[in-house]
C-alpha positions as CSV (number, residue, x, y, z in Angstrom):
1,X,1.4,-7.5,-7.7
2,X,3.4,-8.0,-11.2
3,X,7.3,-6.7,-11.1
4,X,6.3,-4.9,-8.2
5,X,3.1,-3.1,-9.5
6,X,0.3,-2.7,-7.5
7,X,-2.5,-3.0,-9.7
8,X,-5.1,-1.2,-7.1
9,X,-2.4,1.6,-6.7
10,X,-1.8,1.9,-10.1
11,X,-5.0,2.0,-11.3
12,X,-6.0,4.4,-8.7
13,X,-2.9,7.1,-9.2
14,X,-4.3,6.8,-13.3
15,X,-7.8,7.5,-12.0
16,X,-7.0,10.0,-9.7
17,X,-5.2,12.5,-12.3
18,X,-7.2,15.1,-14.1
19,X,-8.3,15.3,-17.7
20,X,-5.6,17.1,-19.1
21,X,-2.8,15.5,-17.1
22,X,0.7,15.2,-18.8
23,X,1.1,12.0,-20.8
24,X,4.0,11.2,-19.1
25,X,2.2,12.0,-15.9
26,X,-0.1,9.2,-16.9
27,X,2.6,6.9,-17.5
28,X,4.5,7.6,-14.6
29,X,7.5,9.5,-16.2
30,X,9.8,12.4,-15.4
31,X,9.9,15.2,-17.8
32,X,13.3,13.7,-19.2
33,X,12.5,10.9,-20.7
34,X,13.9,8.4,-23.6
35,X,11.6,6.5,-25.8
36,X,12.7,3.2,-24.3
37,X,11.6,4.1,-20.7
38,X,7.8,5.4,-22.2
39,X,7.8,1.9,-23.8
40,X,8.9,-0.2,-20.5
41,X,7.0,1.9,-18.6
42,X,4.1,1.5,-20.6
43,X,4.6,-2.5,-21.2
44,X,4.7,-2.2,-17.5
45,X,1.4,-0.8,-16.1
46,X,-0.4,-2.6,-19.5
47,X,1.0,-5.8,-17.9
48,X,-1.3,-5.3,-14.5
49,X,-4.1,-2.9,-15.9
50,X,-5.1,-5.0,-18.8
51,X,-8.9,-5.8,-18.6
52,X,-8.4,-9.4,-18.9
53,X,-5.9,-9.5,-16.0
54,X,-7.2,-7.2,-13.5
55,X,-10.2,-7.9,-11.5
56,X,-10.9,-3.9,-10.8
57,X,-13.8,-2.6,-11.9
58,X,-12.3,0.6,-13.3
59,X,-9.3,-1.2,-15.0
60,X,-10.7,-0.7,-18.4
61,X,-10.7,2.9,-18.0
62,X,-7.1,3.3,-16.9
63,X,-5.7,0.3,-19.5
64,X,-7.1,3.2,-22.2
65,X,-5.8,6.2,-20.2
66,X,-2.2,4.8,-20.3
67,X,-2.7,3.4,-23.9
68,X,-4.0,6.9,-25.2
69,X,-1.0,8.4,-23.0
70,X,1.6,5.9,-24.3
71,X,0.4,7.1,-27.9
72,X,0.7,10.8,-27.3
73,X,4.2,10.2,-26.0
74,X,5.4,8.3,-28.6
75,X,3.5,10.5,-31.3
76,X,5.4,13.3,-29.5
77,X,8.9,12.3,-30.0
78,X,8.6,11.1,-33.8
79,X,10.9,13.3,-35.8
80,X,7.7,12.9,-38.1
81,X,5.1,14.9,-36.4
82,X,2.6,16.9,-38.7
């Protein structure tokens, strides 16, 4: 447990979500959200998922769920989106 994370948990809710979830919903995050919170929250769950720190076997899988989710968000709220 890092910060009050449960890697298991958290790996498992990332899991457990379908395809086309939210990327917020990845993350964790209400629909109102600032840019700051995607990032903590993000920093967060990288902190615990990452493969070199957690022993799961399917932590690999969620690091790049919330990684590709932390990227959509923040890809989201550029004023530069194409």
């Amino acid at each position: 447990v890092d910060g009050g994370f449960d890697a298991a948990f958290e790996c498992q809710r990332v899991l457990r979500l379908p395809d086309l979830a939210l990327p917020a919903h990845v993350l964790g995050l209400p629909h109102a959200f600032d840019p700051a919170a995607a990032r903590k929250r993000f920093r967060q769950l990288a902190r615990v998922l990452h493969p070199d720190k957690c022993p799961l076997p399917n932590a690999e899988t969620a690091f790049k769920r919330i990684n590709d989710a932390f990227q959509a968000v923040m890809k989201a709220r550029s004023p530069y989106v194409f």
